[in-house]
C-alpha positions in Angstrom: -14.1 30.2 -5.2 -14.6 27.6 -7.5 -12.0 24.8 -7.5 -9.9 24.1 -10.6 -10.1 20.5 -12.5 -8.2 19.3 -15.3 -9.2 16.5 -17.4 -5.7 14.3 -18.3 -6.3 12.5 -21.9 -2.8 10.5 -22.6 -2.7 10.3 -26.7 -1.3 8.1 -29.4 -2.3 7.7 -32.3 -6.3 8.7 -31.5 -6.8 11.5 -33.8 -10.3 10.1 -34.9 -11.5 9.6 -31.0 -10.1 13.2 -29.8 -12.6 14.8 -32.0 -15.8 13.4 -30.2 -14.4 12.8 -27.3 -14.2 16.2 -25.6 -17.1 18.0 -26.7 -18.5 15.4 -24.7 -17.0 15.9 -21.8 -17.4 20.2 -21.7 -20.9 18.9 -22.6 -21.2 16.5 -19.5 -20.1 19.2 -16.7 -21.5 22.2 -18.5 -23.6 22.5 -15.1 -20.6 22.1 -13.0 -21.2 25.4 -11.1 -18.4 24.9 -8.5 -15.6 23.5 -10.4 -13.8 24.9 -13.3 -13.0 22.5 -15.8 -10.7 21.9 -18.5 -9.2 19.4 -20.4 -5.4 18.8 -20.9 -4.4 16.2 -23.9 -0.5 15.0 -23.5 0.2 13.6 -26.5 3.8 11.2 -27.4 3.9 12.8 -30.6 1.8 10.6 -32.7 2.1 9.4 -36.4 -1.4 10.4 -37.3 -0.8 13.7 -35.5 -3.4 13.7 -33.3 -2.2 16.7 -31.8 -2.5 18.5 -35.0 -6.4 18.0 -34.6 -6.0 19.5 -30.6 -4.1 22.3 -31.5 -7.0 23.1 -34.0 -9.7 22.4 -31.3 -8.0 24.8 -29.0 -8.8 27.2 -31.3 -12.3 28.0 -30.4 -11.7 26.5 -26.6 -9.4 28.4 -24.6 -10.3 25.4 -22.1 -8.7 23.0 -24.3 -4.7 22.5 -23.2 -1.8 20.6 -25.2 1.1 19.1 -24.3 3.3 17.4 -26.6 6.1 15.0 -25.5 8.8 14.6 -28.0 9.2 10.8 -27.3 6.8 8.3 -26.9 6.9 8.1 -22.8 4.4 4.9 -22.2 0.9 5.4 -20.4 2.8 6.3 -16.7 4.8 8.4 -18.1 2.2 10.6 -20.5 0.5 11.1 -16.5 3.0 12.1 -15.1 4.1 14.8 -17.1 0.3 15.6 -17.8 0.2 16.3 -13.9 3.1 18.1 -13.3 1.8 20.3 -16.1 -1.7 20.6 -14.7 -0.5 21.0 -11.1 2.2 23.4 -11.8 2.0 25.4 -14.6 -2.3 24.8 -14.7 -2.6 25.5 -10.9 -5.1 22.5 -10.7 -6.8 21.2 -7.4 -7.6 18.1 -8.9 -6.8 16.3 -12.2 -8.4 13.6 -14.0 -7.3 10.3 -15.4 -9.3 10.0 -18.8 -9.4 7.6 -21.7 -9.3 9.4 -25.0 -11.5 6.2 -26.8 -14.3 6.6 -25.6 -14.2 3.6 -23.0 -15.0 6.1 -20.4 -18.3 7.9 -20.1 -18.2 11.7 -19.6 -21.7 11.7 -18.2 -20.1 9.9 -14.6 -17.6 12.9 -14.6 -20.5 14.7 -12.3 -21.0 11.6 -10.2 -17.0 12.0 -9.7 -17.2 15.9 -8.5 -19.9 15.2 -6.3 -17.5 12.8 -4.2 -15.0 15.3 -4.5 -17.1 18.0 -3.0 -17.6 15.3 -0.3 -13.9 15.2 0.9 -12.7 12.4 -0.9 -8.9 12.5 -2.1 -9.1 9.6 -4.6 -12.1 8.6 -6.5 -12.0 5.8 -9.1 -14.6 4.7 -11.8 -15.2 1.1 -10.4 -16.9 -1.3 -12.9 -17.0 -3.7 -10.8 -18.7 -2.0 -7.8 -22.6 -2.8 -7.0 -23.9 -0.7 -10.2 -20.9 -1.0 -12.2 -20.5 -3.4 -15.5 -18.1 -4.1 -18.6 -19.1 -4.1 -22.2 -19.9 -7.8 -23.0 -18.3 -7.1 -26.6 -15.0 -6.7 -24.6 -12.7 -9.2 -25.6 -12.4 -12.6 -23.7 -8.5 -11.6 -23.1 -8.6 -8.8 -21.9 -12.3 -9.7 -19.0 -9.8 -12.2 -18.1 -6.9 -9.5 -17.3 -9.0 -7.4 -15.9 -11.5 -9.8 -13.6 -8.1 -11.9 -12.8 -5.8 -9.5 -12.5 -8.1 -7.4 -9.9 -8.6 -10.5 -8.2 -4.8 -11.5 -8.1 -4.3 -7.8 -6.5 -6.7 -8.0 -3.9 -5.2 -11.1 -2.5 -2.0 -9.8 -2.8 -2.2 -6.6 -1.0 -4.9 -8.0 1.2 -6.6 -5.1 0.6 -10.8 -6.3 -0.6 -11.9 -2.0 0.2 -11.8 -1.4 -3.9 -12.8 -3.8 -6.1 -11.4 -1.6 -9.4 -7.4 -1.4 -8.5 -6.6 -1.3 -12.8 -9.2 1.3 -13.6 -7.9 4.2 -15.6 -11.1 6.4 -14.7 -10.1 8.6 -11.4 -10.0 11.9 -9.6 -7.2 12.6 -8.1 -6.4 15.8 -5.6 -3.6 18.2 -5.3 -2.5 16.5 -1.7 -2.2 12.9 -3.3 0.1 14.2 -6.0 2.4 15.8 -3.7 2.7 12.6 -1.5 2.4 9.9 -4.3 4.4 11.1 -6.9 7.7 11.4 -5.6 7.9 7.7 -5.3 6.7 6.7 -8.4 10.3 6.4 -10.0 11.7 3.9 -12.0 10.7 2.1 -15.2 8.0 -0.6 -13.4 6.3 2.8 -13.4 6.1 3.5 -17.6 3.5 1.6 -18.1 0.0 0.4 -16.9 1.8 -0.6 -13.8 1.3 3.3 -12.9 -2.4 2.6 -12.5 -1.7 0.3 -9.6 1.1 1.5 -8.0 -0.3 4.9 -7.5 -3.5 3.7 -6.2 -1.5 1.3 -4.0 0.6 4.2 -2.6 -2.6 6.7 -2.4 -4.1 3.6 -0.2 -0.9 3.4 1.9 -1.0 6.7 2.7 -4.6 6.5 4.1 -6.0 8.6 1.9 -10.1 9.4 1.6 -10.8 7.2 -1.4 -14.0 5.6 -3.1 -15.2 3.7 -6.3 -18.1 5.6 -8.1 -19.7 2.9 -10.8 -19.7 2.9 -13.9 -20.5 1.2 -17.5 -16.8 0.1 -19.2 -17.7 -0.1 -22.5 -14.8 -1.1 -25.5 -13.1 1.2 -27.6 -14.9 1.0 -31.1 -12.2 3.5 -33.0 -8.2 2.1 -33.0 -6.5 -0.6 -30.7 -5.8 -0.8 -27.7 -1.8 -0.5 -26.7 -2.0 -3.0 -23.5 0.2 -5.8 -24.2 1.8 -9.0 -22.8 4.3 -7.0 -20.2 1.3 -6.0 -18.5 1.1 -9.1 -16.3 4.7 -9.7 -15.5 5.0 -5.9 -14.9 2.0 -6.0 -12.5 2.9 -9.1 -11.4 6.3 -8.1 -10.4 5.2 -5.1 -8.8 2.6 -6.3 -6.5 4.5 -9.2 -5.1 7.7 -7.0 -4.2 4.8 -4.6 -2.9 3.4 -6.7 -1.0 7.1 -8.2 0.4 8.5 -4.9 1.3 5.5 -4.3 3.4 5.7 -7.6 5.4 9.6 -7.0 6.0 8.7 -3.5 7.3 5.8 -3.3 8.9 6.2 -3.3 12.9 4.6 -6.7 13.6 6.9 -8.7 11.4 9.9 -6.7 13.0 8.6 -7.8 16.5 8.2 -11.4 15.5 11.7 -11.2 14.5 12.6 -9.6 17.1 11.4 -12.0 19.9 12.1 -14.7 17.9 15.7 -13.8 17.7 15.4 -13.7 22.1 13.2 -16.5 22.4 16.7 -18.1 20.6 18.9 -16.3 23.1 16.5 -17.7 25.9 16.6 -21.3 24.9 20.3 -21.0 24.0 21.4 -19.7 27.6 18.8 -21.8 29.8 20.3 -24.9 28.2 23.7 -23.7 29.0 22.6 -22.9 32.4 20.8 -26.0 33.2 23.8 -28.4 31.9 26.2 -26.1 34.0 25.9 -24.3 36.8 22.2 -25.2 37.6 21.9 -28.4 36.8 20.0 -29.7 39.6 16.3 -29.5 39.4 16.0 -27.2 42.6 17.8 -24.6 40.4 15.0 -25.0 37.6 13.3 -21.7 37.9 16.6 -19.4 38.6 18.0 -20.6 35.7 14.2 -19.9 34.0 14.6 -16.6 35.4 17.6 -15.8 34.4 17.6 -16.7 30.7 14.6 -14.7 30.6 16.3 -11.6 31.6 19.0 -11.7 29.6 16.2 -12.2 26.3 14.6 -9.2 27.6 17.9 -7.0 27.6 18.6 -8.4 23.9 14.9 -7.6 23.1 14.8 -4.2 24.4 18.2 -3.3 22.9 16.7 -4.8 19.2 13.7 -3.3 19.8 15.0 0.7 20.1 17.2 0.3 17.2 15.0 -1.8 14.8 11.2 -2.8 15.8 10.6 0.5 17.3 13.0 2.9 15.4 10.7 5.4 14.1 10.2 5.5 17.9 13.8 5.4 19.0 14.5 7.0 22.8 16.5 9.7 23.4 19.6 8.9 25.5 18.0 10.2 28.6 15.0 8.3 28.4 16.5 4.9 27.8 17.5 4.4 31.0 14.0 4.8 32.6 12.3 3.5 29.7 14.5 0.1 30.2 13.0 0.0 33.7 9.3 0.6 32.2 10.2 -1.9 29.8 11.3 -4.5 32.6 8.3 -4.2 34.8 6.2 -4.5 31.5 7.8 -7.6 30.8 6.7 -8.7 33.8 3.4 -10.5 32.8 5.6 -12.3 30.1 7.6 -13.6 32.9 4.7 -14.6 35.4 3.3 -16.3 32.7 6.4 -18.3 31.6 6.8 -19.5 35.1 3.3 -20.3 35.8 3.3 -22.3 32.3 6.5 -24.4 33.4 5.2 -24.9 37.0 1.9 -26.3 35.5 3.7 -27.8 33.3 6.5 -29.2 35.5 3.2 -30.7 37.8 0.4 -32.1 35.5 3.4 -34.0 32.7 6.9 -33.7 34.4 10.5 -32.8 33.4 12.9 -34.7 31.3 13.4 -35.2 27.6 11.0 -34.9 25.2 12.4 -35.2 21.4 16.6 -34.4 19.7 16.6 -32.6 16.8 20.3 -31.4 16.3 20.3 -30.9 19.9 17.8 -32.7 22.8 14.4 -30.7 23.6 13.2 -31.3 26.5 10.0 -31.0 27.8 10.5 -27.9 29.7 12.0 -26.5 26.5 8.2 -27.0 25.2 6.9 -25.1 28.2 9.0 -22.2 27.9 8.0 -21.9 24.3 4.3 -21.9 24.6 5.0 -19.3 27.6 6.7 -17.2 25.5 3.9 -16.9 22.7 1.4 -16.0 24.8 3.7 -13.4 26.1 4.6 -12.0 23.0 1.2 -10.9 22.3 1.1 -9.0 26.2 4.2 -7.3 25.2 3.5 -6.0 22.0 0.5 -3.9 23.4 2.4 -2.7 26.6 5.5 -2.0 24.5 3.8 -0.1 21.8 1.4 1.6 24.8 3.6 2.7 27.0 7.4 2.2 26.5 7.8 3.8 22.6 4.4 5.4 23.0 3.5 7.2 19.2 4.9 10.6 18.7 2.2 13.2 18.4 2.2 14.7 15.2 3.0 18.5 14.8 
């Protein structure tokens, strides 16, 4: 059964590119034998009724679709509807993200299908993938928003897999709709910023994607509609991106985490030390001690916060404390063999007061603890909040 593709052109104002723009693309797929294609235009109800000339067009192609938004809705939101229409009412399995001036080539659409018919979810025109290029007519401004601004993104998301994050020439499939969409609310969303976000979100849902190359070449009918908010719209985007993923992803939770007990730890061996063990034969119960009350606070924090997703049932918290004791073990051997090295080969006593004094074993316990943070992320993630299997 052959699977169903729609072509999304967002219009305004591009009655003169419309007309040559989709004979060429029935032209380039006309040997498309396992895909049926057809070509939706979503137009914001432009002055020069550009939608007149579709409507016209349609005519004589009953693969030819029009929809026609009463208000001008921005490029993000002309895609939107265009795949809510083409999902829902068209019963597509994939759509299309398409330029109506002629900046895109029709003759790649193939290239595109092919990947699809390889399993891939996502597939984006990449100019600047190996075989890729922009028209050198393109204006200076707008190489420098593009080769920047990709740039900028990579190093940003930390993400260097696509090259082409602001490319408006993709394939998209049913299942990334269904999970993307619903979280592309909001005005960031209106504009070009809709390019990025929903390529970040396809990415952050692990997706199947690639770049396919191709030749960007500049519009020579009209002007473009990008215009200054583009950078402080992307810009503001990809930075709070990039910030809500730091503050929620699991490793920055469990940095937090043990840093908070490492706190604890420090707090309560110095109150040990200056009172009820403050002789030096006391050193390592006192050690001991603080340690176990940061690894009650940690495993406590670490339920409710680090590992939520995870969280233990009541009944296994109990057992799962005990796991999560014994794991801790190799933190605690290696704290103590750290101070008693440390204690032997450079001594006890003060070291530097900052607020409060630091002493020297202060130092050791520290550099104990790091090393064992890195041991208990592994066993804790392993074996104590082990991954639920998926259903």
């Amino acid at each position: 059964m052959k699977k169903k593709v729609v072509i999304i052109i967002p219009t305004y104002n591009e009655k003169a590119n419309i007309q040559l723009i989709v004979p060429r693309i029935f032209a380039a797929v006309a040997g498309a034998k396992n895909y049926d294609i057809h070509v939706l235009v979503v137009d914001d109800t432009s002055p020069d009724k550009t939608y007149e000339v579709v409507k016209t067009m349609m005519k004589d192609n009953n693969k030819l679709h029009l929809l026609v938004n009463p208000q001008k809705s921005g490029l993000g939101g002309a895609y939107l509807k265009g795949m809510n229409y083409a999902f829902g009412q068209l019963k597509a399995d994939y759509i299309f993200e398409f330029d109506a001036d002629g900046s895109h080539d029709p003759s790649r659409l193939p290239y595109f299908l092919a990947k699809i018919g390889d399993g891939y979810d996502f597939v984006i025109g990449g100019r600047y993938k190996d075989g890729g290029s922009i028209d050198p007519a393109w204006p200076l401004i707008r190489k420098f928003y593009s080769v920047v601004g990709n740039l900028v993104i990579m190093l940003v998301l930390t993400d260097f897999r696509i090259r082409d994050w602001t490319s408006g020439y993709r394939a998209i499939s049913r299942s990334v709709y269904e999970a993307v969409v619903p979280e592309m609310t909001g005005e960031r969303f209106s504009g070009y910023t809709w390019q990025i976000g929903f390529l970040h979100k396809a990415v952050r849902h692990h997706f199947r994607i690639c770049e396919v190359p191709i030749h960007f070449v500049d519009r020579k009918i009209g002007q473009s509609k990008l215009g200054s908010e583009y950078i402080k719209n992307t810009l503001l985007y990809i930075f709070k991106a990039r910030f809500e993923e730091i503050i929620n992803s699991r490793i920055f939770k469990f940095v937090v985490t043990g840093g908070s007990c490492t706190l604890i730890q420090l707090i309560s061996f110095y109150l040990l030390r200056h009172t009820f063990f403050a002789s030096d034969q006391w050193l390592q119960l006192a050690n001991f001690l603080s340690i176990e009350l940061a690894i009650i606070c940690n495993f406590a924090i670490s339920n409710a916060w680090t590992f939520g997703d995870r969280c233990l049932a009541p009944h296994q918290i109990m057992p799962q404390f005990v796991k999560f004791n014994f794991g801790s073990v190799f933190s605690i051997l290696i704290q103590l063999l750290v101070m008693t090295l440390g204690q032997k080969f450079w001594g006890l006593g003060p070291l530097i007061t900052i607020f409060i004094p630091i002493s020297k074993e202060n130092l050791y316990q520290l550099l104990g603890i790091l090393i064992g943070m890195f041991i208990n992320f592994f066993i804790y993630s392993r074996f104590i909040w082990k991954q639920k299997p998926t259903s």
